[in-house]
Structures are given as C-alpha cells and as structure tokens.
C-alpha positions as CSV (number, residue, x, y, z in Angstrom):
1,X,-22.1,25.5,-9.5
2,X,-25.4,24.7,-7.4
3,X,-24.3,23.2,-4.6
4,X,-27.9,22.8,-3.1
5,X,-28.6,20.4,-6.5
6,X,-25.8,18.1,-5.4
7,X,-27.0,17.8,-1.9
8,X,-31.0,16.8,-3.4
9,X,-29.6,14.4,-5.4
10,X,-28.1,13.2,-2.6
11,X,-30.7,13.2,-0.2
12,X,-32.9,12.3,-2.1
13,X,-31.4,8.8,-2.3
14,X,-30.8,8.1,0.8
15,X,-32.7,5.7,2.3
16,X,-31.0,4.0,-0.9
17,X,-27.8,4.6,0.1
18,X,-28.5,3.5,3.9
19,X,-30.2,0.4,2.8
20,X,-27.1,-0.7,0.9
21,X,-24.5,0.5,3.3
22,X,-26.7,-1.5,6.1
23,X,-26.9,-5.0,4.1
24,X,-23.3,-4.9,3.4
25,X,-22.9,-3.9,7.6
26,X,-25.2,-6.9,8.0
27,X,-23.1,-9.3,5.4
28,X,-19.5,-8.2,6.4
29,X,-17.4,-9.6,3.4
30,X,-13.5,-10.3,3.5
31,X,-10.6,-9.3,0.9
32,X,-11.7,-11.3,-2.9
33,X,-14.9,-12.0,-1.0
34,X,-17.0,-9.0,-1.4
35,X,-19.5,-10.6,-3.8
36,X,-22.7,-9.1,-2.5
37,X,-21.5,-5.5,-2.4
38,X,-20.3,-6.1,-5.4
39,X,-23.7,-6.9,-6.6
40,X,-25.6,-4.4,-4.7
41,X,-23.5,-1.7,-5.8
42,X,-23.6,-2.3,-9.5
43,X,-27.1,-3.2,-9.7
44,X,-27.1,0.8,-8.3
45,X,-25.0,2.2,-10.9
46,X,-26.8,0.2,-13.8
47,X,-30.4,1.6,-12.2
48,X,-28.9,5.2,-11.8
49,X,-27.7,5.3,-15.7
50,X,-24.0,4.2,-15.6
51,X,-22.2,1.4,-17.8
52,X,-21.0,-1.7,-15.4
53,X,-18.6,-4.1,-15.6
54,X,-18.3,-6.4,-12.7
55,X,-15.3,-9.0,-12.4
56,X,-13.0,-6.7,-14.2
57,X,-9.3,-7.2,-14.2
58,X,-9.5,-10.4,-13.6
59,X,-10.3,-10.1,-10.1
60,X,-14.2,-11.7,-9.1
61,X,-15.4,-8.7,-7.1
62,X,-14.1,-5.7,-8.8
63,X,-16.2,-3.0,-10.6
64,X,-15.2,-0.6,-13.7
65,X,-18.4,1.6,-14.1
66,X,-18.6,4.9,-16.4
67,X,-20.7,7.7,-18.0
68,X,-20.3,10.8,-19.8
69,X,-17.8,11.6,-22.3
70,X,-14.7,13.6,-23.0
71,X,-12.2,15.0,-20.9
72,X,-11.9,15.6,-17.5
73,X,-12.1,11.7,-16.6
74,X,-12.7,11.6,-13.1
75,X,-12.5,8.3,-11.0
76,X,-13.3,7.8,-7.9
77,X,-11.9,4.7,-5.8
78,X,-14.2,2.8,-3.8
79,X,-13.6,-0.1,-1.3
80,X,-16.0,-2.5,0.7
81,X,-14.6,-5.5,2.0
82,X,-14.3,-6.0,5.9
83,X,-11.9,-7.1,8.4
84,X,-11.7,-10.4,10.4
85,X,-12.4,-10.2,14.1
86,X,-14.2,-7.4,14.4
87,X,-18.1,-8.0,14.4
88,X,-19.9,-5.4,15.9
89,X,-23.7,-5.4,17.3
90,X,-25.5,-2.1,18.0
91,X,-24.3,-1.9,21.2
92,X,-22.2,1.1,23.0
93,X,-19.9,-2.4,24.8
94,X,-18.0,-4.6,22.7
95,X,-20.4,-6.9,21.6
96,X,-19.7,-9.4,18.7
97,X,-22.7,-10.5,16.4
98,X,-20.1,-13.7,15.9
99,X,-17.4,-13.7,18.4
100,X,-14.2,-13.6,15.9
101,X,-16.5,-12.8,13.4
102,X,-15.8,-10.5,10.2
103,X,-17.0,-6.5,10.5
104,X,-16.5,-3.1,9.2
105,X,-13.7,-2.2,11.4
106,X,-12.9,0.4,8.8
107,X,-16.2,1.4,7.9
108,X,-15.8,0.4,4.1
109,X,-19.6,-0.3,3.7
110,X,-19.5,3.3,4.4
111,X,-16.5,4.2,1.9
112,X,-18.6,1.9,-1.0
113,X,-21.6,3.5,-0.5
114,X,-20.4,7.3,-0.2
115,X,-18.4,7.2,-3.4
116,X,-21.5,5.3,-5.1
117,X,-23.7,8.6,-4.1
118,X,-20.8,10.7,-4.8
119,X,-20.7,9.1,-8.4
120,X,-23.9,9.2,-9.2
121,X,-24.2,13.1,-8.4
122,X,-21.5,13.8,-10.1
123,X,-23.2,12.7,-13.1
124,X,-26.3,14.2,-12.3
125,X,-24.3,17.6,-12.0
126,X,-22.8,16.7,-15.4
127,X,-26.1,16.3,-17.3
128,X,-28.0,19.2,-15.7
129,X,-25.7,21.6,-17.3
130,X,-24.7,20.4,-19.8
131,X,-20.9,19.7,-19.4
132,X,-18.5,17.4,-20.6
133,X,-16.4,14.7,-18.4
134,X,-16.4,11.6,-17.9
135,X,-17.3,9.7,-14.2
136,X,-15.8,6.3,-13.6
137,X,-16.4,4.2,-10.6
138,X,-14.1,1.9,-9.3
139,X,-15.1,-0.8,-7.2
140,X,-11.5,-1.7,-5.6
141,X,-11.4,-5.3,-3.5
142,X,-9.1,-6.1,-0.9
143,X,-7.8,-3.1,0.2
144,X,-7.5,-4.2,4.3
145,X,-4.6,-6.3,2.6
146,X,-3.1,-3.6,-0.1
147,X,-3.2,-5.8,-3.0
148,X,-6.8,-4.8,-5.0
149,X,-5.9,-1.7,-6.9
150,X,-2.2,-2.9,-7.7
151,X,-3.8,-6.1,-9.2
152,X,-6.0,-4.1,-11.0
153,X,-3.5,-1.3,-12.3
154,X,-1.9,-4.4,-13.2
155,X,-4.6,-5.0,-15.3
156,X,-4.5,-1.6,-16.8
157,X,-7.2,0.6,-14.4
158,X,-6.7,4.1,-13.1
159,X,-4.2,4.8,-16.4
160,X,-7.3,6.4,-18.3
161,X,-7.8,8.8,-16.0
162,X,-7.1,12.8,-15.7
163,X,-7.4,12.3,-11.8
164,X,-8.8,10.0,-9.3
165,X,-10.6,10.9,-5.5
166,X,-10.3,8.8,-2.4
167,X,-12.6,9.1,0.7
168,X,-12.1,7.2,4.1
169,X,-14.4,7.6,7.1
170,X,-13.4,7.9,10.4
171,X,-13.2,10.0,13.4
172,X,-12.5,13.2,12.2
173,X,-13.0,15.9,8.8
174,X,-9.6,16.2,7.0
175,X,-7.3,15.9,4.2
176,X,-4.2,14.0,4.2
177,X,-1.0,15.7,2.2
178,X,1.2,13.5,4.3
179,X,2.9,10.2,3.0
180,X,1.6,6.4,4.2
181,X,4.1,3.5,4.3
182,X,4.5,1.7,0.8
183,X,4.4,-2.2,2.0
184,X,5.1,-6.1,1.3
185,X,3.3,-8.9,2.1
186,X,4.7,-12.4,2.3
187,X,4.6,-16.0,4.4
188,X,7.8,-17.9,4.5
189,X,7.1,-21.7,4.7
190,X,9.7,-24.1,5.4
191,X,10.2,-27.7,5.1
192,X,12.0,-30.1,7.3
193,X,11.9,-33.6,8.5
194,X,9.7,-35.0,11.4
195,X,11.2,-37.2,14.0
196,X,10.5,-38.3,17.8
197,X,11.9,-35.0,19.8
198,X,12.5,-37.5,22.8
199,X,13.8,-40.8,21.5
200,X,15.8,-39.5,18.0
201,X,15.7,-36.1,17.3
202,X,19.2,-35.9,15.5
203,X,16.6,-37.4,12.6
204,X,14.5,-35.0,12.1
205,X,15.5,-31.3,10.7
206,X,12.9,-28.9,12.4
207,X,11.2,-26.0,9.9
208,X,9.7,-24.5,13.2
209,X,13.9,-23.9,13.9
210,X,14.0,-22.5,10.7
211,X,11.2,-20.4,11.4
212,X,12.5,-18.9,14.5
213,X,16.3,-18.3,13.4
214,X,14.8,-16.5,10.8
215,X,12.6,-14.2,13.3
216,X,16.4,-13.8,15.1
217,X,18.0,-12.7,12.2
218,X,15.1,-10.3,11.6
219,X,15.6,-8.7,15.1
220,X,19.3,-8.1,14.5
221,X,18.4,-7.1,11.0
222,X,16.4,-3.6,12.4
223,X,19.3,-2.2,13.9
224,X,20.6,-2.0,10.1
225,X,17.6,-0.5,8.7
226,X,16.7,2.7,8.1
227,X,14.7,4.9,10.4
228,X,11.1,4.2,10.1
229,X,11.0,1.1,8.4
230,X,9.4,-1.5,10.1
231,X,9.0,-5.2,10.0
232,X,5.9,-7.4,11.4
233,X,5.1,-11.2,11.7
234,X,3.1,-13.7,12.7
235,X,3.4,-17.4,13.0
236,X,0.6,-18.9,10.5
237,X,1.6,-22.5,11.5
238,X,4.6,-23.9,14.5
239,X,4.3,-27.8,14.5
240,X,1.6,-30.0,16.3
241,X,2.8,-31.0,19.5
242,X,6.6,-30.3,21.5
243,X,7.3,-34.2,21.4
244,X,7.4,-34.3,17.1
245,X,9.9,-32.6,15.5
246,X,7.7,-30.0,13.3
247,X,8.4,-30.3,9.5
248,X,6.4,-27.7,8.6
249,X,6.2,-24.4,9.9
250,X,5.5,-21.0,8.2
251,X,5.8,-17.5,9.2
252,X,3.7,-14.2,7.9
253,X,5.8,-11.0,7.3
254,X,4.7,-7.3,6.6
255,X,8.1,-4.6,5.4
256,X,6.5,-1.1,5.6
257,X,8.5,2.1,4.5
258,X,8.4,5.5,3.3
259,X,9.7,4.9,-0.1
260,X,9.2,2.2,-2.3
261,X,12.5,1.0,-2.9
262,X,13.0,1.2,0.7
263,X,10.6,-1.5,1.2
264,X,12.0,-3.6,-1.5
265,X,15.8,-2.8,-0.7
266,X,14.9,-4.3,3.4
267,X,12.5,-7.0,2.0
268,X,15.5,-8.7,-0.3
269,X,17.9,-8.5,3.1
270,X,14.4,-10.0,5.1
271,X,14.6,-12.9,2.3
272,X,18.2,-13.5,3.0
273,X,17.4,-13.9,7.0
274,X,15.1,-16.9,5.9
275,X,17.6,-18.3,2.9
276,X,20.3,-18.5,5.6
277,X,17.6,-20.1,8.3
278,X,17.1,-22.8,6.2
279,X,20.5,-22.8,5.1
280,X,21.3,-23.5,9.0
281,X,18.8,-25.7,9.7
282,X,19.3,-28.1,6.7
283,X,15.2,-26.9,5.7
284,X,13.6,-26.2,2.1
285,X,12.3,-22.6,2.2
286,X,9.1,-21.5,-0.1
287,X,8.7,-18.1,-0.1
288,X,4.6,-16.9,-0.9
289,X,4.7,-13.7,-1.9
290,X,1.4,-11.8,-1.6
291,X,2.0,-8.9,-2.7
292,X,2.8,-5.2,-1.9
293,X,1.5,-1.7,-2.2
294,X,3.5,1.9,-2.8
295,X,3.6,4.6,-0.2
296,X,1.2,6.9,-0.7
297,X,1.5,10.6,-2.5
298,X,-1.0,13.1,-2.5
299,X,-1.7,16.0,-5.1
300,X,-1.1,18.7,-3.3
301,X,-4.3,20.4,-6.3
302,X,-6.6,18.3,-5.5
303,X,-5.6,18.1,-1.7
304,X,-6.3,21.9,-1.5
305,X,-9.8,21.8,-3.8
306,X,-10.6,19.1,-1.2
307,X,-10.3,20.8,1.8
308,X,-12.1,23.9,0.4
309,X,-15.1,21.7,-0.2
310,X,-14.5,20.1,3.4
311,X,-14.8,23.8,4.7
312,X,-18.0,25.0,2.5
313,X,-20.4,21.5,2.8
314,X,-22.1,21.7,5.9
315,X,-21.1,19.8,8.9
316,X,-24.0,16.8,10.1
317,X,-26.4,17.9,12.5
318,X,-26.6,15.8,15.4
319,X,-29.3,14.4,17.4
320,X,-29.2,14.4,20.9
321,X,-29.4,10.6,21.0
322,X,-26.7,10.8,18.4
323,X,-24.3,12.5,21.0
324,X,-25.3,10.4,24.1
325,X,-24.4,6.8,22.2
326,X,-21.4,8.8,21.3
327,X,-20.4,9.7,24.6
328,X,-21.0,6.1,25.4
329,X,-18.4,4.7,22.9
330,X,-15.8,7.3,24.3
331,X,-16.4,5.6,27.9
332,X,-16.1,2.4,26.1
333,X,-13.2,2.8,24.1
334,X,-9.3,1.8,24.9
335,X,-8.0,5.6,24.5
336,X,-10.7,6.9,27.1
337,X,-8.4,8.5,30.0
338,X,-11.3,9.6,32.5
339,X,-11.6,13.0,30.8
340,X,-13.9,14.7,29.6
341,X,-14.3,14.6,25.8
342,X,-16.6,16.0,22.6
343,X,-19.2,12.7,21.4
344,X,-17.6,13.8,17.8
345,X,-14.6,15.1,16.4
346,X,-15.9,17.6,13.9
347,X,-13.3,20.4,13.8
348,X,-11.7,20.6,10.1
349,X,-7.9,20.8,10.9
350,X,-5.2,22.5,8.1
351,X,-4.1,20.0,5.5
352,X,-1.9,17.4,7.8
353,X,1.4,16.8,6.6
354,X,2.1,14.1,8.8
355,X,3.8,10.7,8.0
356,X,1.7,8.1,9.0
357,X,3.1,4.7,9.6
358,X,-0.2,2.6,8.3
359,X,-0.4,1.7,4.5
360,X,-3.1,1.3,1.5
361,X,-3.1,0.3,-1.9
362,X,-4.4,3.9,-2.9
363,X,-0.7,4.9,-2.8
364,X,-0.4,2.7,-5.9
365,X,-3.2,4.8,-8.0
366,X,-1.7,8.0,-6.8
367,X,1.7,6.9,-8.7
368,X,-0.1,6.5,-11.8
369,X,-2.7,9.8,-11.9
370,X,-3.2,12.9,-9.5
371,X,-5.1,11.5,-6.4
372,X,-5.6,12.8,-2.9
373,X,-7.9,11.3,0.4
374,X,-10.1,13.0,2.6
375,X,-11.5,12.0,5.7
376,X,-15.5,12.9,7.5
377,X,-16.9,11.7,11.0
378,X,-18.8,8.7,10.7
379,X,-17.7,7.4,14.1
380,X,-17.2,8.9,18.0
381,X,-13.9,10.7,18.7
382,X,-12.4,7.9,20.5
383,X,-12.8,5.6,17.5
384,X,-9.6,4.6,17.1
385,X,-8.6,2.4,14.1
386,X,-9.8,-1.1,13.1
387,X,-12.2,-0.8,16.1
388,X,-15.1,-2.8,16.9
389,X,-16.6,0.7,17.9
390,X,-15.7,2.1,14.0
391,X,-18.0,-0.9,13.1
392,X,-20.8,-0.3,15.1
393,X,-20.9,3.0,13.6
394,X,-20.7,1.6,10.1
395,X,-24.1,0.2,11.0
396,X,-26.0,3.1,12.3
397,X,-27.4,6.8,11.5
398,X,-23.5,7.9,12.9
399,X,-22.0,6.3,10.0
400,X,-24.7,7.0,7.5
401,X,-25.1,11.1,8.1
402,X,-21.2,11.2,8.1
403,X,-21.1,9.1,5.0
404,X,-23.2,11.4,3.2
405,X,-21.4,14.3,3.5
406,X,-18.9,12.6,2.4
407,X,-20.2,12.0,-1.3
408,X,-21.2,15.8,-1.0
409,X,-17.4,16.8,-0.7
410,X,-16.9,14.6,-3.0
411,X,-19.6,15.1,-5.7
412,X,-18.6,19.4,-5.3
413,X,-14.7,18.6,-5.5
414,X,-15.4,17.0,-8.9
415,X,-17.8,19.6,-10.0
416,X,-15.1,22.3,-9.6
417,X,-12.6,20.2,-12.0
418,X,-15.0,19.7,-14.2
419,X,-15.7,23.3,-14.5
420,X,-12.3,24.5,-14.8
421,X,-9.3,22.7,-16.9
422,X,-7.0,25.0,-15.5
423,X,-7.6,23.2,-11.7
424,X,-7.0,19.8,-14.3
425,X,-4.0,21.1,-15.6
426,X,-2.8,22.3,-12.6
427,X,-3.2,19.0,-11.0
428,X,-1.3,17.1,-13.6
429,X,1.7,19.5,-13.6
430,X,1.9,18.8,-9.9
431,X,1.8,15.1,-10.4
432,X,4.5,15.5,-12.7
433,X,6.6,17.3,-10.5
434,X,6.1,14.8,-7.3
435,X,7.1,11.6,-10.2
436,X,10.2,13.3,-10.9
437,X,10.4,11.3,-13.7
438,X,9.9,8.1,-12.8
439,X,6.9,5.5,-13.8
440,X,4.6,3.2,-11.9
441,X,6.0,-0.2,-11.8
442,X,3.2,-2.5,-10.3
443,X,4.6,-4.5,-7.0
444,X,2.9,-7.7,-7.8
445,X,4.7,-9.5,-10.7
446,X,2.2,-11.1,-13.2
447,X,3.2,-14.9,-12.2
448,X,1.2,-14.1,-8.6
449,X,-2.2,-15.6,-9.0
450,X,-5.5,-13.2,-8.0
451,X,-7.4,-14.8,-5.7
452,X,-10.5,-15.9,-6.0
453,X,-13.7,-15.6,-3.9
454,X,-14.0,-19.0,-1.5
C-alpha cells in the first residue's frame, strides 16, 4: 500500500476540509439539530463521487453514504453535533462567542470532517488499484446525548457491514481496548395539586415532594448497587415560587454501568424510587424515557491494526506559534498545577485497557459489527473533556493539523483490511468471541419518538 498516495489525497483537500470543519465551528449545532453539517458534509461526498442519502432512518440530520462494491464493507462513524454552554472564541482565556452559547466542546466538527477525508481516501485508495470493498459513511446525530446511532441501528444501519471505525479527537494519540459505561436517559415528571403553602397547604399534593423523595430514595438506593454504577440528576423544573404548592416538577436522570443489563437491572429499581414517591406523596408520575446506549467493546483486530497505523503515520509538525497558544491554554486550564508541562500530548501510549466511566452510542455499533476508536491531538495537553479550551481548538490550525492525521490513520487502517481478508476474518471471529452468543437488542423501544430538528 502507498501510504504517501493517501496522505496527497489528503492534503490535497485540505483547505476543503478546514473550510467545513471551520463553518460548522462557526455554526455550532446541538443533538437532531445538526442541519448545516449535515448539508455541508453531503454536498462533499456527492462532489467527491459517493452515493448520499440524507435524513435516513428516520432521523432529519443523519447521513448513509457509499461507494464501491463487494466485500470488505467498511463504515466509518462520524459525528458533528455540539454541546450547550460551551462557545469558545479564539482566545487562549475563556471567552464565550455567546455566553451559554453552544460549541464544540468535543471537537465533533473535527470528528465529521476527519472521517469525511478519511472516507473519501479510502475510496480514492480503492479505485487507484483496483480493489474491491465497499466505503460507507455514516453521518451519526446526537451522540453528546447517546441516542443517534441506536435510533439508527434501530432503523437497520451498521448491520451491512464487515466492520466499522471510530475516531475522537482530543488531547492525546491512542487506542482504546477498554470498556465505556453503557447508559439510560430519562426525566421523571410528576403531577400534583397546587395550593396556598401559607393559608391551606393540606390542599395541595406537592410534585416537587415527589421529586425530592424520589432523589432520597435514590441516595439510599447506591449503597445497593453494584460497584461502579452510578446515577446522576438534575432538576429540569421545582415549582414557581416557595409560597404555591408546586404541581409540577420533574427530575432528569442518567444510570451508567459496565454492562448492559446492569444498567437496566438499577434503572427498573431507579423507576421503583419514583413509583413509591408518588405513591407517598399522593402525585401522578410520567416517566419520559429518552433513551440509552450500550457499554462500549472494542475489537481487539482492529484495535491492534489501529495502533500500528497510529505508530507508522507521522506525527503533526508544530509551529512555534502553535506551541506558545498551547502553552497558554495549559496556564488557562482547571488541571494546570504550576508545573511545568509539554504544549501537546503527542506520545502514543500501549493500547489502554482502562475502564472509563464516560459513555457513547458507539458502544451500540460495536455490538452489532467489529468496531474500535482511536484518539489524535487536536487540542493542548491540559484539554480536559467537554472544555471550552477543546472548542477553541476545534476552530483553529491545532484542531485542523490533528484532524488530518486522523483520516490518515484512518484512511491506512482501512487500506490494510481491504488488502487482506484474513485481518477481516480475523476481526469477525474476535467479535464473535466478545458476543458470546448473544445479539444486539436496541435500547430505545420503537414507541419513543426521534426527534426532530427545532
């Protein structure tokens, strides 16, 4: 394989690549929302050769887009919507273009855009020389709240597929073999009776009561949970002022675990904490469920090929203005300690086997074919995560030199599967193994509406 061909036919584009990734920095879009990266992106593919859909699945924003034929069929999973509150202007200080504003706190205008270029050179690869496979882009909404990809394998995606890539940038090179928690998503509304809290509050039956015994009998309830299963809320709505007797409250959860029916086994008891709040409180309870995710589980194949192409695609060269805004950030950032620290993290660890408590929907695709994640640098070492620093990298050469070696790793991983079946076969005998048997089951049941953009 000609590596250096993969890398023209990425740099060649570039300034295509960094225009896109920079108007969707510039129009940060949230989950269901992401209708001008959708459009940007598939107007790309169509120029560039591929078949588009848009709107597949029945969700708005998502994108199904393929070319070539035969076996392998490689996907690749892309994401681009934003995350509320964290606008970012090109400044090294926190900065908001909109104070509360939406931005690229992950750096998915990044993600979009790398496996866009990562795509299209993989079918560049495929027609130089002649080989059969198949590329199919997947543009995969809402992933910041773990609910686009199982809506869409819900739909049927990912299932044609021999395997599937993920990228994520970041703040450092690397490819996870670890597992991510699997997840539910729910608000709990309940319904009482308003009354005057001074003059006859034996009339009224208060849903903001019902709302808090039920966050007390989720407290007690985490002493009888497993280790490392946790619960999170937020109140999305606690009455209107202390002298009426709220009838209507309503109260956000997140259940995250290692195992998928881990999360379902403590959600049910989490839904019997709210039954017997209202139950106490003489309240109606509506549970809105939003939908969940499964943990995630990486091919250990694909995991390995991965890191091998991390080791061999050179690392980004950069400038010394590069490193001084860098250095910067560090100075800015909550984890800076005083010390003295490299602008980038750049050093290519072993393949981490670390459980990490976060979650994404890619877990879900990763139960239905062989998948695996990898990581590049498109942010300074003291990034953090969800950061307004990760977004003001999302916006500048930073993010766009580290997001192009990211579709180079990617574009090479899929060149070496498509050049040798036995890495395919490999891959899928490995994917058996980790299923054990079982099957996919999408989280989301089909009575749960997609949402639509606003």
């Amino acid at each position: 394989m000609d590596y250096q061909k993969i890398y023209k036919s990425i740099d060649d584009k570039q300034e295509e690549y960094f225009d896109i990734a920079r108007k969707m920095y510039e129009n940060p879009e949230l989950a269901y929302n992401e209708v001008k990266a959708c459009e940007w992106i598939a107007e790309s593919l169509k120029r560039h050769g591929f078949e588009v859909e848009t709107g597949v699945y029945g969700i708005a924003t998502a994108i199904r887009a393929t070319w070539g034929k035969g076996h392998p069929i490689i996907g690749v999973l892309a994401e681009y919507d934003a995350l509320p509150g964290l606008s970012q202007k090109q400044n090294t200080a926190f900065d908001p273009v909109i104070p509360g504003g939406p931005g690229h706190g992950c750096g998915h205008n990044l993600l979009g855009v790398a496996t866009l270029a990562g795509a299209i050179a993989m079918k560049e690869d495929l027609e130089a020389n002649g080989l059969e496979g198949t590329v199919v882009y997947y543009g995969c909404p809402a992933e910041e709240v773990v609910t686009g990809k199982p809506f869409m394998a819900r739909g049927g995606a990912f299932k044609e597929l021999d395997l599937a890539i993920a990228y994520h940038p970041g703040g450092k090179q690397g490819v996870s073999g670890g597992v991510m928690c699997g997840l539910n998503s729910a608000i709990f509304h309940f319904k009482g009776k308003t009354a005057h809290a001074g003059g006859n509050p034996w009339q009224g039956r208060s849903a903001l009561d019902a709302a808090e015994i039920m966050s007390v009998g989720a407290n007690y309830l985490r002493e009888h949970i497993e280790d490392g299963i946790r619960i999170h809320y937020a109140y999305k709505e606690a009455g209107t002022a202390p002298n009426i007797v709220p009838d209507r409250a309503s109260v956000w959860y997140y259940v995250r675990a290692f195992t998928r029916d881990a999360v379902e086994s403590t959600y049910n008891r989490l839904v019997k904490c709210a039954e017997g709040a209202a139950h106490m409180t003489e309240t109606e309870l509506e549970v809105e469920f939003l939908g969940g995710c499964y943990e995630t589980l990486p091919n250990a194949t694909i995991a390995r090929v991965l890191h091998d192409s991390l080791e061999e695609v050179p690392l980004v060269e950069w400038t010394e203005e590069e490193k001084a805004w860098a250095d910067a950030m560090n100075k800015n950032s909550a984890l800076y300690k005083g010390e003295d620290v490299e602008p980038f993290n750049d050093k290519l660890e072993p393949i981490s086997y670390e459980r990490g408590s976060g979650s994404t929907d890619v877990g879900d695709v990763q139960h239905i074919v062989p998948c695996a994640m990898y990581t590049t640098t498109t942010a300074n070492n003291l990034c953090g995560g969800h950061t307004w620093l990760i977004t003001c990298c999302a916006g500048n050469s930073i993010g766009f030199k580290g997001m192009l070696r990211g579709a180079k790793i990617m574009a090479v991983s899929a060149g070496k599967f498509y050049r040798d079946p036995a890495l395919v076969k490999e891959a899928k005998e490995n994917f058996e193994k980790d299923m054990a048997g079982k099957t996919y089951k999408c989280p989301i049941p089909d009575d749960i509406a997609i949402p639509q953009p606003k």
